[in-house]
VEXDREN-2710 file (C-alpha; in Angstrom, 1 decimal):
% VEXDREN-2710
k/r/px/py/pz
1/UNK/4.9/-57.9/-8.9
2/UNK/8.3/-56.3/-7.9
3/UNK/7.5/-53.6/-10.2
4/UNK/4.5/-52.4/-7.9
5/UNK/6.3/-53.1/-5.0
6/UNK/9.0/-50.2/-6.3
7/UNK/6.4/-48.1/-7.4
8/UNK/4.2/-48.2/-3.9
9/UNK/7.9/-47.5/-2.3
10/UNK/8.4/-44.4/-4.2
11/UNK/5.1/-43.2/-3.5
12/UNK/5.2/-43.6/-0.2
13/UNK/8.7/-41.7/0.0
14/UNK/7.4/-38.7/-2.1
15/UNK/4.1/-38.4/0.1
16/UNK/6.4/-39.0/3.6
17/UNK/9.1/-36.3/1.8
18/UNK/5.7/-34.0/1.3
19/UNK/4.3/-34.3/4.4
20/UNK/8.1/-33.5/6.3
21/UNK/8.7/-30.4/4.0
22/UNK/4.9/-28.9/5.1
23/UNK/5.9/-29.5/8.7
24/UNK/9.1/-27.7/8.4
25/UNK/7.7/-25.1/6.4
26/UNK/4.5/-24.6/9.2
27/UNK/7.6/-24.6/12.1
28/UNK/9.2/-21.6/9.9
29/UNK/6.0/-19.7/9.7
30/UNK/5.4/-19.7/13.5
31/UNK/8.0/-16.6/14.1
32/UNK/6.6/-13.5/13.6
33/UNK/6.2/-14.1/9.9
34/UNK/2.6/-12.3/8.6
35/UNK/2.6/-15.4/6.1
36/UNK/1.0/-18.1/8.5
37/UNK/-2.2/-19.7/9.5
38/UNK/-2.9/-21.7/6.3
39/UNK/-1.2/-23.6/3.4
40/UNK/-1.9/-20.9/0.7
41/UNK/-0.3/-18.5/2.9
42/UNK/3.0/-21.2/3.7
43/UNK/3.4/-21.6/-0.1
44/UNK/3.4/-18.1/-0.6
45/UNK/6.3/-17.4/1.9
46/UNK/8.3/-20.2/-0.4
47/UNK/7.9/-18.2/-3.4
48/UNK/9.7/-15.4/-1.7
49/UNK/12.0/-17.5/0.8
50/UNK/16.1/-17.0/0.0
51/UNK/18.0/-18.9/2.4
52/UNK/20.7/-17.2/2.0
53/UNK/20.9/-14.6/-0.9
54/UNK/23.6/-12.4/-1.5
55/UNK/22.5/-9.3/-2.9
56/UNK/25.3/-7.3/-5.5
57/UNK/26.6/-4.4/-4.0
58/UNK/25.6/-2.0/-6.7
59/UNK/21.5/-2.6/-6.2
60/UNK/22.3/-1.6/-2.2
61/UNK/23.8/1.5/-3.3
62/UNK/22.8/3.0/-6.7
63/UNK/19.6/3.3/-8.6
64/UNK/20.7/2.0/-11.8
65/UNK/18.6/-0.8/-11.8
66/UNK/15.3/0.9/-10.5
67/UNK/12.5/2.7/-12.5
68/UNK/10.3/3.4/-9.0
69/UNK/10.9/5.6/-6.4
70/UNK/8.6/4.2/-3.5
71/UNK/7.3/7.0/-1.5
72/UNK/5.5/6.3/2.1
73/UNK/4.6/8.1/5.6
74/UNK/3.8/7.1/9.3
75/UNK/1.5/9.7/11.4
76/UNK/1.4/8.5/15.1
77/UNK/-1.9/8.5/15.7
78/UNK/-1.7/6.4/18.8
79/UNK/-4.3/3.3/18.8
80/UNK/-7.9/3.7/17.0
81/UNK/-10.8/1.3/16.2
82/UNK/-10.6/0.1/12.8
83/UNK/-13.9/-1.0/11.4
84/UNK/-16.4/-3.0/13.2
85/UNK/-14.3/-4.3/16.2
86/UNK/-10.6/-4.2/15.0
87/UNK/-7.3/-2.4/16.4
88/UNK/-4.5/-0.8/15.1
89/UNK/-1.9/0.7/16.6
90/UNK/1.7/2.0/16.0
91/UNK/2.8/-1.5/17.4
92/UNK/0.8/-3.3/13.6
93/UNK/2.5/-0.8/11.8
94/UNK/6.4/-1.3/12.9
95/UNK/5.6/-5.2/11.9
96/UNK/4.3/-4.7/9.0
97/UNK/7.3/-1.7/7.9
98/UNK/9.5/-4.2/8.0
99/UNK/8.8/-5.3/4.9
100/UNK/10.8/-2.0/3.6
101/UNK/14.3/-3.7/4.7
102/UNK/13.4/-6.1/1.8
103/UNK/12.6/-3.5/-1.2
104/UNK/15.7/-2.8/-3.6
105/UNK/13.6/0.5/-4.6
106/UNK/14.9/3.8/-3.6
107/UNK/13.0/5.1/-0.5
108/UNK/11.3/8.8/0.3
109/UNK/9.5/8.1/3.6
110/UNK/8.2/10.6/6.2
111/UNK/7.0/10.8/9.4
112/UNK/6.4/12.7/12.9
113/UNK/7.5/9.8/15.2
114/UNK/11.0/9.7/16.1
115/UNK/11.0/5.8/17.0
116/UNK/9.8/5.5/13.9
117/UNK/12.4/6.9/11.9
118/UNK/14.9/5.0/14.4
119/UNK/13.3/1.8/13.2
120/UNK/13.1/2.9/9.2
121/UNK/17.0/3.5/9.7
122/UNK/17.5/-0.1/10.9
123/UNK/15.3/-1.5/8.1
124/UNK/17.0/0.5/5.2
125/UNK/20.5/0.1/6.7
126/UNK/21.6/-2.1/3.7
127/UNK/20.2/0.7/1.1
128/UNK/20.7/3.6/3.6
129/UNK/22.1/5.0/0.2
130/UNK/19.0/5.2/-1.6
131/UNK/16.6/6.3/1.2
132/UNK/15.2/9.5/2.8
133/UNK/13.7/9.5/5.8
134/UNK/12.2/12.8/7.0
135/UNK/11.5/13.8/10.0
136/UNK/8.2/16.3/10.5
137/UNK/8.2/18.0/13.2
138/UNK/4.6/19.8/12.5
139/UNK/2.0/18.2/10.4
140/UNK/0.8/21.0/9.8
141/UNK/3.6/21.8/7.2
142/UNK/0.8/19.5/4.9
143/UNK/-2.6/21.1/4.4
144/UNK/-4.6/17.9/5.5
145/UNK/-3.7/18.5/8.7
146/UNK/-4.6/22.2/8.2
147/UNK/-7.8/21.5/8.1
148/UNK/-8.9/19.2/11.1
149/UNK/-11.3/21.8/12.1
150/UNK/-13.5/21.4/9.1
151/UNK/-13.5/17.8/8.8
152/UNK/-14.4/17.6/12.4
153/UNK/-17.5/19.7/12.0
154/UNK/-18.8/17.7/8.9
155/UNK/-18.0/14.2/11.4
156/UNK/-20.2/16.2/14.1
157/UNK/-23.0/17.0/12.0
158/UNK/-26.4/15.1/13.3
159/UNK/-26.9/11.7/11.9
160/UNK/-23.8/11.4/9.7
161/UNK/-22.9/8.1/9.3
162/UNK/-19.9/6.8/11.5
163/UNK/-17.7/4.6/10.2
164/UNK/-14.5/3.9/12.0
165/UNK/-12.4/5.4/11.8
166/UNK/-13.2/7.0/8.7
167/UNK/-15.9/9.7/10.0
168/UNK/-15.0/9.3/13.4
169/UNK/-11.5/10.6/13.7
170/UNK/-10.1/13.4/11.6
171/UNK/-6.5/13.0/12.1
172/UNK/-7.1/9.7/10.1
173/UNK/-9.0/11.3/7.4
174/UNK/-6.2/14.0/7.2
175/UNK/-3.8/11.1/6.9
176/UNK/-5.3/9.5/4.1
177/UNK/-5.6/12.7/2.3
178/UNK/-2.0/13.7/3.7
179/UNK/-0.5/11.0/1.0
180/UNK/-1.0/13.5/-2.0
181/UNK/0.3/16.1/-0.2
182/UNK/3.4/13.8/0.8
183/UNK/4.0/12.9/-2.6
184/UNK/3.8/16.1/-4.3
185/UNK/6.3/17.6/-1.4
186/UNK/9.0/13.9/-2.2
187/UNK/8.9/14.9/-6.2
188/UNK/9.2/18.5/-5.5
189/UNK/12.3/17.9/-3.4
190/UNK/13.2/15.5/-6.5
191/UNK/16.0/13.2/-4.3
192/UNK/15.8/10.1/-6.8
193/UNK/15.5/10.4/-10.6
194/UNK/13.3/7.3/-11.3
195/UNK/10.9/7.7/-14.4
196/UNK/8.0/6.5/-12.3
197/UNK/7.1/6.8/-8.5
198/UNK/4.6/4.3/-6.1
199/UNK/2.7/6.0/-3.2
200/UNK/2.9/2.3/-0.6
201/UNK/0.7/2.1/2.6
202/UNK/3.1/0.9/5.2
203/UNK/0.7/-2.3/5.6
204/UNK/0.5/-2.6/1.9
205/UNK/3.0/-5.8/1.8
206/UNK/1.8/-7.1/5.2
207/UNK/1.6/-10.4/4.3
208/UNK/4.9/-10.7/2.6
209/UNK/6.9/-9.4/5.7
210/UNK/8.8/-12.3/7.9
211/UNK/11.5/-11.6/10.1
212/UNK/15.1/-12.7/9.3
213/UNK/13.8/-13.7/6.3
214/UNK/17.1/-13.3/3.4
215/UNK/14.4/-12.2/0.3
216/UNK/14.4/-9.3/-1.6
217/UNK/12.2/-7.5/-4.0
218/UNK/11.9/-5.1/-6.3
219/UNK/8.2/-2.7/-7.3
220/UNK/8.3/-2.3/-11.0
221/UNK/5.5/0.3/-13.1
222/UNK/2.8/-2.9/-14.0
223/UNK/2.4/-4.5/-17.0
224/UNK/1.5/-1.9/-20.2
225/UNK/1.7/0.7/-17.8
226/UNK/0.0/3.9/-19.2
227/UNK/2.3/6.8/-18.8
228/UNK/-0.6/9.5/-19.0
229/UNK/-2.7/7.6/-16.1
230/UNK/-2.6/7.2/-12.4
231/UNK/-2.5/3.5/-12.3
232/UNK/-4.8/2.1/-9.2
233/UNK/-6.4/-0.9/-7.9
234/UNK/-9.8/-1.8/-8.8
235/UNK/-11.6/-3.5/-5.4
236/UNK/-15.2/-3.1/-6.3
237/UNK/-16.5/-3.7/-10.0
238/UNK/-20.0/-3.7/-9.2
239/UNK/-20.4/0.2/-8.5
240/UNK/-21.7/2.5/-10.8
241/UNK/-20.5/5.4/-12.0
242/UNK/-24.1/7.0/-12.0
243/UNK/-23.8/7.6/-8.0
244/UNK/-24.7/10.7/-5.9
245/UNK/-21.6/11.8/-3.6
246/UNK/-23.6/11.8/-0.7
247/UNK/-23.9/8.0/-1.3
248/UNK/-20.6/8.1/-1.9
249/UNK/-19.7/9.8/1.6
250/UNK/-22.4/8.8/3.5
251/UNK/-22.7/4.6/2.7
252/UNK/-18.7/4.5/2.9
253/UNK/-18.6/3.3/-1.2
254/UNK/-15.1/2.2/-1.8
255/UNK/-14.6/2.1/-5.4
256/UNK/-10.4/2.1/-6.4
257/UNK/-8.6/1.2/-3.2
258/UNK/-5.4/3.9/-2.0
259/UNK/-2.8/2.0/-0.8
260/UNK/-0.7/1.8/-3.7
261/UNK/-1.0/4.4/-6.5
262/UNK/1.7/4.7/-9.4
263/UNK/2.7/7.6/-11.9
264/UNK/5.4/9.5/-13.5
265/UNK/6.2/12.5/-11.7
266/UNK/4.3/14.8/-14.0
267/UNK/0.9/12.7/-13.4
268/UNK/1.0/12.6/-9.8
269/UNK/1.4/16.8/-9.2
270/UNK/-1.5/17.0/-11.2
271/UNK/-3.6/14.9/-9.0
272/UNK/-2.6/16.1/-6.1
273/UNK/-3.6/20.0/-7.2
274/UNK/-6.5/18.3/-8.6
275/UNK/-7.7/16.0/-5.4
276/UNK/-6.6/19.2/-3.2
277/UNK/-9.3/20.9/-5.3
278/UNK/-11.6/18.0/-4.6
279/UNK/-11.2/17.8/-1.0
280/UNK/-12.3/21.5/-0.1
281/UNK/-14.9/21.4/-2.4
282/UNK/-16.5/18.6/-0.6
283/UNK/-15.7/20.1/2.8
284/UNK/-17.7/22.9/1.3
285/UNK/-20.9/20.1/0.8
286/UNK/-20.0/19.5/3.9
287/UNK/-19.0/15.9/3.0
288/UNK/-15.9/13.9/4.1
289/UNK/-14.6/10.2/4.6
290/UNK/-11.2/9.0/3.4
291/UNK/-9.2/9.3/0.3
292/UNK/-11.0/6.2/-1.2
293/UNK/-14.1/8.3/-1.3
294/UNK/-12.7/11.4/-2.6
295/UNK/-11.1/9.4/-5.4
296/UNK/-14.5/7.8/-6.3
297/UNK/-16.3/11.2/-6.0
298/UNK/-13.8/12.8/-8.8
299/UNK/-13.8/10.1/-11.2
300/UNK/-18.1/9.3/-11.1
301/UNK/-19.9/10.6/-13.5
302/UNK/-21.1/14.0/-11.5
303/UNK/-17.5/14.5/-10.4
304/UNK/-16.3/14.4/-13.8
305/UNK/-18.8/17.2/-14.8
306/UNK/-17.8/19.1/-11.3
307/UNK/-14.0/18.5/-11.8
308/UNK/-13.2/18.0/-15.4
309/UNK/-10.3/15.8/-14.7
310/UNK/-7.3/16.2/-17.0
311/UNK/-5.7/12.9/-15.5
312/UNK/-7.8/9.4/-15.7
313/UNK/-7.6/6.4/-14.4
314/UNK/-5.8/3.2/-15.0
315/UNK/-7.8/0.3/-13.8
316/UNK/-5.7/-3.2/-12.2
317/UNK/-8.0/-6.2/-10.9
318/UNK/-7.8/-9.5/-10.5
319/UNK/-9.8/-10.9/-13.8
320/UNK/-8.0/-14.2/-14.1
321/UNK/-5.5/-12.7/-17.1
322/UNK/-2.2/-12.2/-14.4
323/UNK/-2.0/-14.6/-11.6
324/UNK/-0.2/-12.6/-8.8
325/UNK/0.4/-14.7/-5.1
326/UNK/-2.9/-13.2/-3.1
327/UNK/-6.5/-13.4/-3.3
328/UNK/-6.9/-10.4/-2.0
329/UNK/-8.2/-7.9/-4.3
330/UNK/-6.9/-4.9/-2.3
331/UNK/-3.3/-6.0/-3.0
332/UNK/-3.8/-7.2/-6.3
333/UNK/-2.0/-4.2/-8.0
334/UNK/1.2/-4.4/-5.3
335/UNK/1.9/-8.3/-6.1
336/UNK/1.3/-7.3/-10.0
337/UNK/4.4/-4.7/-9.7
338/UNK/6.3/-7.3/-7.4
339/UNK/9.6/-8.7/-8.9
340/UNK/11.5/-11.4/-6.9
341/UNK/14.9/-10.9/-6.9
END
């Protein structure tokens, strides 16, 4: 009898002692933590929550310890319609950048905003030793932005699609495209000698940014990385590679997603000369969209016969093998390459 007694005690206890620590944790995620608004999300603040860590001095200030030079860009492009009734503006992106004040990784980022490099400085002040922030005074000085006239005649034709803010604006195609050109400029300039680099969208890691949070982190090449391969993330399985580019262009097909792409520096020149090759020979068939498209277009089956590739793919989804802390099949790739630290 006493027995049960105990044991009802203790159960009681450990579901009072649960129910406290969810509370707690729900207060914590009511700052301006991305990592709120449901249970899956709280637990997966925990798995990066340090209360209080210490990092060594020697991961703030050399590059022993790293094998990825993250390279990443901001273009103010002031506030644009994203999708069907969404809004971003510079404002999402300096939340979600802080997420770089957390990465251990070595650091190329540019852009043409001078707050924003004001901010980047603040968020890399503990690894201001291992970062490189440039300022671009012209965009122009990348050929994307070289070419907004063209792009903007192929948006204006009669009856292409418009997707926002894909075919609608083409400073934002340019700046998807203008991540190539970005990269092969950070490994020409060759600041940090990693033996692999990681193009990251400033949103990529939006949901593992909190402020004041202690954790650190570290993007490693993924598991049986292919060294010969631009490794990607997979988003939609179901498309064929037996698919027109105008379908491609025209019905927005997003096949590999772009915001996080990782090579060895010898991989990634080659496909930026080869997607710069790409992306006039599709303003020529007076087709454009973002990079997502372009990427798809080179690597169906026409494009292989167009382009002849001499770099492939490496293909990351989620297919139950790695568990990684998102659902999100956009991200899966990022959370793959994540180390906590």
């Amino acid at each position: 009898m006493w027995k049960i007694v105990r044991k009802t005690r203790w159960r009681l206890v450990c579901v009072v002692c649960c129910g406290v620590c969810i509370l707690l944790l729900l207060l914590l995620t009511r700052s301006k933590c991305a990592i709120r608004g449901n249970l899956k999300k709280v637990f997966n603040k925990v798995l990066y929550f340090r209360s209080s860590r210490k990092l060594p001095e020697e991961w703030m200030t050399t590059t022993k310890h790293d094998n990825v030079t993250i390279i990443s860009a901001f273009w103010d492009l002031g506030r644009f319609r994203k999708g069907a009734s969404s809004e971003y503006s510079p404002k999402d992106y300096k939340q979600w950048a802080e997420v770089f004040r957390n990465i251990v990784n070595p650091l190329i980022f540019y852009t043409d905003s001078k707050d924003f490099k004001l901010l980047m400085e603040k968020y890399r002040e503990k690894f201001r030793n291992k970062t490189k922030i440039i300022l671009i005074t012209d965009r122009k000085k990348f050929w994307p932005f070289q070419i907004l006239k063209e792009i903007q005649t192929v948006f204006q034709q009669p009856n292409y699609p418009k997707y926002y803010p894909n075919t609608v604006m083409p400073e934002y195609s340019a700046s998807q495209h203008a991540k190539y050109a970005v990269l092969a400029d950070a490994l020409k300039q060759n600041i940090f000698h990693t033996e692999f680099y990681a193009w990251l969208d400033v949103g990529y890691f939006r949901d593992a940014t909190c402020e004041g949070e202690n954790h650190y982190f570290r993007i490693n090449p993924p598991p049986e990385v292919d060294k010969t391969r631009l490794s990607i993330n997979l988003v939609n399985q179901s498309l064929t590679k037996n698919v027109s580019f105008d379908s491609i262009f025209k019905e927005n097909y997003v096949w590999v997603g772009g915001g996080m792409l990782v090579a060895t520096k010898d991989v990634f020149l080659k496909i930026e000369r080869l997607y710069h090759r790409a992306v006039v020979y599709f303003l020529r068939r007076r087709l454009m969209n973002s990079d997502q498209q372009v990427i798809y277009g080179i690597y169906c089956d026409e494009g292989r016969r167009v382009f002849s590739p001499e770099v492939n793919l490496q293909l990351f989804w989620s297919n139950g093998s790695r568990k990684v802390w998102t659902s999100n099949t956009w991200f899966y790739l990022g959370y793959l390459c994540l180390e906590d630290i």
